[in-house]
N, C-alpha and C positions, 0 to 999 in steps of 0.2 A: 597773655594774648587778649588781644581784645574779643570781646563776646558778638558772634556773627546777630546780622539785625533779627534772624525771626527766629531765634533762641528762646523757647517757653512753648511754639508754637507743637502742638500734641495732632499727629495724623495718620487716620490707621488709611494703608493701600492696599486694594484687593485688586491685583489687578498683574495681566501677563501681556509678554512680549516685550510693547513698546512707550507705546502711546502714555499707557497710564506710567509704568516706573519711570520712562524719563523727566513725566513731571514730578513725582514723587521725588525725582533725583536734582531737581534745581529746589525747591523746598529744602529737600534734605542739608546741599550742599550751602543754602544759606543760611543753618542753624536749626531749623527745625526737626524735631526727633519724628522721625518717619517710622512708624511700625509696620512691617508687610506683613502684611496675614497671609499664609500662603497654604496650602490643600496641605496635607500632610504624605501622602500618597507622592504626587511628583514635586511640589511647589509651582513656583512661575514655569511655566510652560517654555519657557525659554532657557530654563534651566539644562534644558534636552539640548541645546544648539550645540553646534562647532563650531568654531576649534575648541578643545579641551587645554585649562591645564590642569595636570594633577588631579581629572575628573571633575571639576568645577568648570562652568562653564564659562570664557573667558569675556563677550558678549555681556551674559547677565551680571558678573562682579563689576562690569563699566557702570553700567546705567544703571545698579542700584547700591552705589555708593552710598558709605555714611548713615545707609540704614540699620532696622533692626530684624530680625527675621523671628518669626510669632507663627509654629503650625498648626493652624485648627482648623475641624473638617466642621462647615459653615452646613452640611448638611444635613447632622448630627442636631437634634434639639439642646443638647447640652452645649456643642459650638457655638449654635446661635445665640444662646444666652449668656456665654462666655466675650462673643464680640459685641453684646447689647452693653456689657458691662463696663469691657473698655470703651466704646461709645459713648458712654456715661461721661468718660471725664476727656473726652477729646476735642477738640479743635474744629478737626478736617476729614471727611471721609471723602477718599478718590476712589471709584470704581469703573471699569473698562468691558465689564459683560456686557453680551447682547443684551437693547430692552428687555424687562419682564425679568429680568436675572431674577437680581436682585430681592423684586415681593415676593417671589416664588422660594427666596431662602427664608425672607421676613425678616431681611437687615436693610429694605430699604428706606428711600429720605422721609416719608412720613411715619415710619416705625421707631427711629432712629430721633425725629424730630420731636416725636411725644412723651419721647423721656428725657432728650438736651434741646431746648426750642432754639438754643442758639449755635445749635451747628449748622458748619457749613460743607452740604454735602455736593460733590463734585462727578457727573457722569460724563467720561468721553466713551464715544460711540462711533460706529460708522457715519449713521445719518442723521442721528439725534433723537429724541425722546418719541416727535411726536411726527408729525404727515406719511404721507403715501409708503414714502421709505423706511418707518422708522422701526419697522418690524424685522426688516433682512440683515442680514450678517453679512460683512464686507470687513476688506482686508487695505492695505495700503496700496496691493497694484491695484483694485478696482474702482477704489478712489480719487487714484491719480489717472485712471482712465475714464472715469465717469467725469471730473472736473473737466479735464481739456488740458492739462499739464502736458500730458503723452501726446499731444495732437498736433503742441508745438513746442516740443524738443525732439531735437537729432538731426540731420545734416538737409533735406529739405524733400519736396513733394515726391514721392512716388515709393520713398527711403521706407524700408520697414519700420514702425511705429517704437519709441525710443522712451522710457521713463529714468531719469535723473539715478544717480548712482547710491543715491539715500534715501531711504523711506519718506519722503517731503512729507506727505501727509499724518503719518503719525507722528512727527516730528514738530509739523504743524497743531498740529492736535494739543501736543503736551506742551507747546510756547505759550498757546492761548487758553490755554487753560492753569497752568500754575501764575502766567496775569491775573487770571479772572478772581481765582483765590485769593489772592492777597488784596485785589482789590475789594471782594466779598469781607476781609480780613480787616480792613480799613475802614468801612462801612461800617462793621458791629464792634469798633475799635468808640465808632462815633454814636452810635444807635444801641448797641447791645441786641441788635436784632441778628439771625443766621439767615440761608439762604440756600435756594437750591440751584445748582450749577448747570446747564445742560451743555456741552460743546460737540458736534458731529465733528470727523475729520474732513468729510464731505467741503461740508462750509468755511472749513479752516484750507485747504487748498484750495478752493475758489477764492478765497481772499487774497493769497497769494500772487494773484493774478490780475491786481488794481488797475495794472501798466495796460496791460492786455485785453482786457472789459471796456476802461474806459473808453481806450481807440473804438473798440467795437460800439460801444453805446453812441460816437462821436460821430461815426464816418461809414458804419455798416459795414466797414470790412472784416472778413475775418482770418486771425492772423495764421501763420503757419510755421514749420519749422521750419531755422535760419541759424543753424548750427550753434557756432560760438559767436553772432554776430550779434547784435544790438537793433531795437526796434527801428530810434529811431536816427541812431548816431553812427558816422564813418570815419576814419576808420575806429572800428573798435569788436577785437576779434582774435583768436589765436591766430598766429601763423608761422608756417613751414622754416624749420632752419636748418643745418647743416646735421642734429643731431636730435632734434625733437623739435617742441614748439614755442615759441615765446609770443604773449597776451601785448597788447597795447591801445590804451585808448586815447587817444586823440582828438577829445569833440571840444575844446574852447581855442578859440580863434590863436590864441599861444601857444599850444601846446600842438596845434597844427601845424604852426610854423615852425618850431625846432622838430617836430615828426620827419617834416620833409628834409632838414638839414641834417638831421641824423642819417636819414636812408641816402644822402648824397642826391635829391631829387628836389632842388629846390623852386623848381621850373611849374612842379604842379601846384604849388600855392596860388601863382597867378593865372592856371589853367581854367578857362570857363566852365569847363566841366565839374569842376571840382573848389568852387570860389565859394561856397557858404554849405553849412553842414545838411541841407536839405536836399544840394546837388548832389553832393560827395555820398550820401546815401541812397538818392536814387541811381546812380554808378556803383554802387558797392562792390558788387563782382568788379568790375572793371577797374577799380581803386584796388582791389583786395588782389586781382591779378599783378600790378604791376609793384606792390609792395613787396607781395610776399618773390618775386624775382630775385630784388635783393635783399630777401632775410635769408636764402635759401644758401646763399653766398658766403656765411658765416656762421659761428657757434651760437646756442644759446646764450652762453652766459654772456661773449663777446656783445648782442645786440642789448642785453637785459643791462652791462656796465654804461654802454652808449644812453640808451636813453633814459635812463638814472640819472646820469648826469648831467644830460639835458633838461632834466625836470619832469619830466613824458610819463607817465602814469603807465608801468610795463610790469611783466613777473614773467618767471619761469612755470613752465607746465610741469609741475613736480607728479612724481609717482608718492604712493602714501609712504613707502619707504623714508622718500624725500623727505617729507613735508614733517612726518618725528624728530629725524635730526635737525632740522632747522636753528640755527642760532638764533634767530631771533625769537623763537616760539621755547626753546631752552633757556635763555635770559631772562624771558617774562614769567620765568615759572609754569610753563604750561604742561611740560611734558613732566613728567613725577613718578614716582614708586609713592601707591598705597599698600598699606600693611593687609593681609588674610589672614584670617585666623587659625587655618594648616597652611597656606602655600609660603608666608612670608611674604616679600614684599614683591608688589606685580604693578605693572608700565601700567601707566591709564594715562590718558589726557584730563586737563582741568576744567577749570569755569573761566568762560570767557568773561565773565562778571568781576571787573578790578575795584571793589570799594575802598577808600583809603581810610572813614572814622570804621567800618564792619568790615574786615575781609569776609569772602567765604571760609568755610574750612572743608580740608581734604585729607580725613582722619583714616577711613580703613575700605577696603573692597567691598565688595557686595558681599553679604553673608551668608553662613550654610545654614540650609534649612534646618530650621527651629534652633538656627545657637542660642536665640534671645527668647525661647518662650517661657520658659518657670522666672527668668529677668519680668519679663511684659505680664504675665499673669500674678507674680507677687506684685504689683501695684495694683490690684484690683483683690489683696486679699488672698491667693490661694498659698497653700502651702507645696516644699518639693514632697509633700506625701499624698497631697490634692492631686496637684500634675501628675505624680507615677502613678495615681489611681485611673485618669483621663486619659495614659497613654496607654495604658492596658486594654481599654475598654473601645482603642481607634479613635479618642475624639482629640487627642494633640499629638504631638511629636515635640521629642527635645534632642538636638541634636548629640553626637557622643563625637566631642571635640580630642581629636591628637596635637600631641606636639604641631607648632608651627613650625616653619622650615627655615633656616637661618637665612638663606640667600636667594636672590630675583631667581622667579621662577616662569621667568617669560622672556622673551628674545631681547 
C-alpha cells in the first residue's frame, strides 16, 4: 500500500472533547502516529459521552481514530518528566486546556521548546492565548454565540435563536489548526526552525463567516436569519414536497431557465419581477411561495429525478439515517468498518481527503485508555517493569485488553 504523506510525523495530543482530537484525527488519518496522552483516572472526557458500545464510547472511537492511547497523570512530577521525554523526540504537540494549563503542569511551549527547539507546538482555545478574553473558558454553544453564527441561523426575526446542528466552532477550530501545522511542518521542512501555534475557536467561526462580514463591512447592513435560503441568490432553498423537502439552486441564468421548465412555470423567466437574480431575491418569499406550490404537488424523489435531469443543481433533505446508506458515499468508500481492539469491527465515516499518489488510511477505532502505553513509553526507554512500577504508584495506566469481538458491533 502506498505510505500516507505525513508518515514519520511523531505527535503527542493532550487534549478532550473536540476541537483538539479531531484535529489530531485528520494528522492521524493522513499517516501521522498521534499519541494521546490522556489522565489515567477518566482519559478524554469524552470518553463519558453517549451512546455506548460495548462501554466504549461510540463519539470518542470516531474522532480519535488511528491513534495511540498513552495514560499518564501529567500532574504527577514523574508524568511530567515522562511526557518531557517523549517530547524529546516528537514533532507536534496539540493541546486544548484553558490558557495557563499547560505552565501550571510545566509541559508547556517554552518548556518543551528548551529541550526540542524545533517543535511545533499547537494550542486551540476558546479565545486564544492572549487579549481581554483570553483567560475565560468557553465552549462551542458560546462561541457560536458570541461570533454571530446563532444570530443568523434558523427560519427568521422574532424565531427563537438557532445554532447549526454541529459543533461549527470546534470543528472550525480543529480545520484551521491541523492547516496551520503542516504548514508550521513545511516551514521547518524548509528552515529547521519550530513554532508556536495559537488558534481561538472564537476567531475560527468568525472566519467562517467571510460571506456575511464582508456585506456588513460593504453596505452596514446587518444580516439575519433566512432559514435555508441564500444571501444573495433566488431561488436557492429547501422546499416543501409531498413527503419532505427537496434543495434547489438556481442562481445562473441556465439553470434558471430549466428551474422554470421543470416546475412547468415557464412564464416567470420573462416575468419582471423576477428577470435577473437581484430581482428574484429581492422577491424571495414571493418566488419561494409560488415554487414551493408546485413542489408540494409531488414526491421528493419525483422533483430531485426532474431536475437532475435538467441539469438544476437539487438533493434530497436526507435524515442521518439517509445520508449512511447513500450509494454514492458507499461507492466512494466513505462509510467503513474500523477494527477495536475489544469491540471488532464498528461503522465510522472516513476522510473526505481522496489523495491518489498518498491515500489516507483508516486502520483501527479510537483506542482504550492506555492500550499503547508500555508500546509509547518503551520508545523513550522504559521497561514493562518501569511501567508496573509507575502504575502502582498512579503515575500511568496500561490498559488490560480482552479478546476482540468477531462481529460489527454497532447498527
Amino acid at each position: 500500500m502506498p505510505t500516507p504523506p505525513l508518515t514519520g510525523l511523531r505527535v503527542l495530543e493532550m487534549t478532550n472533547y473536540i476541537a483538539g482530537p479531531y484535529c489530531g484525527m485528520i494528522l492521524a488519518d493522513l499517516g501521522a502516529d498521534v499519541v494521546k496522552i490522556e489522565n489515567p483516572a477518566m482519559g478524554d472526557f469524552s470518553r463519558g459521552n453517549a451512546p455506548f458500545i460495548g462501554g466504549e464510547g461510540a463519539g470518542f472511537m470516531a474522532i480519535n481514530r488511528n491513534k495511540r492511547s498513552c495514560a499518564i497523570n501529567l500532574k504527577a512530577p514523574e508524568g511530567r518528566d515522562l511526557f518531557l521525554r517523549l517530547a524529546d523526540t516528537a514533532d507536534v504537540v496539540i493541546e486544548n486546556f484553558r490558557p495557563g494549563t499547560t505552565r501550571d503542569l510545566g509541559v508547556d511551549y517554552e518548556t518543551v521548546k528548551a529541550r526540542n527547539p524545533a517543535i511545533i507546538y499547537a494550542s486551540v482555545s476558546a479565545f486564544g492565548q492572549t487579549g481581554p478574553y483570553g483567560h475565560r473558558a468557553g465552549l462551542d454553544l458560546i462561541v457560536q454565540g458570541m461570533s454571530g453564527i446563532m444570530s443568523i441561523t434558523g427560519e427568521g426575526e422574532g424565531r427563537p435563536p438557532v445554532k447549526p446542528g454541529v459543533p461549527i466552532g470546534d470543528l472550525a477550530g480543529a480545520l484551521y489548526t491541523a492547516n496551520a501545522i503542516q504548514a508550521a511542518y513545511i516551514h521547518r521542512l524548509k528552515t529547521g526552525e519550530g513554532q508556536y501555534i495559537d488558534v481561538s475557536l472564537f476567531e475560527s467561526a468568525v472566519a467562517l463567516e467571510v460571506w456575511e462580514t464582508s456585506g456588513y463591512f460593504a453596505n452596514g447592513v446587518v444580516p439575519g436569519p433566512i432559514g435555508s435560503a441564500h444571501r444573495t441568490s433566488a431561488p436557492y432553498q429547501a422546499f416543501k414536497t409531498t413527503d419532505g423537502y427537496v434543495t434547489i439552486g438556481a442562481t445562473s441564468p441556465n439553470n434558471w431557465h430549466n428551474c422554470c421548465a421543470v416546475l412547468g412555470l415557464p412564464h416567470l423567466e420573462n416575468d419582471p419581477r423576477f428577470a435577473t437574480t437581484a430581482a428574484r431575491k429581492a422577491r424571495q418569499d414571493e418566488l419561494a411561495a409560488l415554487i414551493e406550490a408546485v413542489t408540494m404537488t409531488a414526491s421528493t424523489g419525483h422533483w430531485y429525478r426532474a431536475f437532475d435531469a435538467a441539469g438544476v443543481p437539487c438533493g434530497e433533505l436526507y435524515r442521518i439515517d439517509q445520508v449512511v446508506e447513500d450509494p454514492h458515499l458507499i461507492d466512494r468508500g466513505f462509510i467503513r468498518d474500523l477494527q477495536h481492539t475489544t469491540l471488532g469491527a464498528v461503522r465510522n465515516t472516513g476522510s473526505p481527503i481522496h489523495l491518489s499518489a498518498t491515500p489516507v488510511r483508516m486502520e483501527r477505532a479510537g483506542p482504550v485508555l492506555g492500550e499503547h502505553t508500555i508500546e509509547v513509553l518503551a520508545g523513550v526507554g522504559l521497561t514493562a517493569a518501569d511501567v508496573a512500577g509507575l502504575e502502582a504508584a498512579g503515575v500511568v495506566k496500561q490498559a488490560k485488553i480482552e479478546q476482540a469481538a468477531a462481529s460489527a458491533s454497532s447498527p
